[in-house]
N, C-alpha and C positions, 0 to 999 in steps of 0.2 A: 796439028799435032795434039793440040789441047781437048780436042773433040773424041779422040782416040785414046789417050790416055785416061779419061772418062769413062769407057766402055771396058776396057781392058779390064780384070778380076783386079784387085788388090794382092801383090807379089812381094818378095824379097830377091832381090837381084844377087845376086856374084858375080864377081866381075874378080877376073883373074887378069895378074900383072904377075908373067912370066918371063922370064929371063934379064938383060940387062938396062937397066934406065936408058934412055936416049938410041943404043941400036935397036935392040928391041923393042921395048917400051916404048912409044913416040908420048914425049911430058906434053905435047900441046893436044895431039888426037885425046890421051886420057884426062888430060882434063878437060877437056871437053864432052866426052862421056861422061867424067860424073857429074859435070854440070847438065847435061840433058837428063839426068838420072832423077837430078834434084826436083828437074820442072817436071817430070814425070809423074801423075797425080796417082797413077798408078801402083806406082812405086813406094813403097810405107818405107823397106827397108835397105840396105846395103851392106853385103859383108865382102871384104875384101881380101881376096887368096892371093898374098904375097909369096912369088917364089923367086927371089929376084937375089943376085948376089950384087948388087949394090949397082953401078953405073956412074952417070955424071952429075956432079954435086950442082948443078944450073938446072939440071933434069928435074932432079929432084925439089929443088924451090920454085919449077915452077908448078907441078903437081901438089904439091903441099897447102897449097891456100885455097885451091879448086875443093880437095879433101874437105879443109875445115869448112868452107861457105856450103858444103852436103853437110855437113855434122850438124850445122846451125837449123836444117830443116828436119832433119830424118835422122833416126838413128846409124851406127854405122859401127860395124864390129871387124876389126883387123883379124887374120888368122897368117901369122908369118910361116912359113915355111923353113926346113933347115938351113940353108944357104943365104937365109935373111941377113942383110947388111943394117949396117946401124941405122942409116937413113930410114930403114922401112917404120920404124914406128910412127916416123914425119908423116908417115901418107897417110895413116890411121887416125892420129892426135892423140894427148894423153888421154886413157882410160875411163870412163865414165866410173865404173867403180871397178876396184882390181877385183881381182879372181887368181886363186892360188890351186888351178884344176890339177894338181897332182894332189895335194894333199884331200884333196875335196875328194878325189877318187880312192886313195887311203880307207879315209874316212867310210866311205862306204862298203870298200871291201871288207874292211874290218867288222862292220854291222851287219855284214850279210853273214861272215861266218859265224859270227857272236850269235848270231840268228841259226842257223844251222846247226850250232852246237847245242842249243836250249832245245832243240826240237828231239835231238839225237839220244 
């Protein structure tokens, strides 16, 4: 596996976790993928598409330490979905640094038309 992931390009995986912890979700297969994710030399990055309306709270601890032991090698960026349950930022970990992407998008739009208007 390690000879393989060697050759492979350097990537950013996604890894989607849809629908419910434990029926859907299986917490030992995913953590288990993101531990092969980690040894993946391949593998620089991890972002995770959380659409999950929560599940079993056993589910979720046992995903949750798999998450952080990937965060301690690779970067790893949560994107929850509507239906995200409390648990889901567990699987992610707290924030490397926050991001306030509404306002940040504001912010821009506002500069584009401030820009638009000085042209006009």
């Amino acid at each position: 596996m390690q000879i393989l992931s060697r050759l492979r390009p350097p990537t950013v995986a996604v890894v989607d976790m849809q629908g419910m912890i434990g029926p859907a979700v299986r917490p030992l297969e995913f953590t288990r993928l993101l531990l092969r994710l980690r040894d993946d030399q391949s593998v620089r990055g991890v972002v995770l598409n959380i659409d999950s309306p929560g599940g079993t709270a056993v589910g979720a601890e046992v995903i949750t330490p798999g998450a952080v032991r990937l965060r301690r090698d690779k970067p790893v960026a949560g994107f929850v979905g509507a239906p995200g349950a409390a648990r889901a930022p567990a699987a992610t970990g707290p924030p490397a640094r926050s991001c306030d992407c509404a306002a940040r998008s504001r912010s821009r739009a506002s500069s584009a038309g401030s820009a638009h208007r000085a042209a006009t």
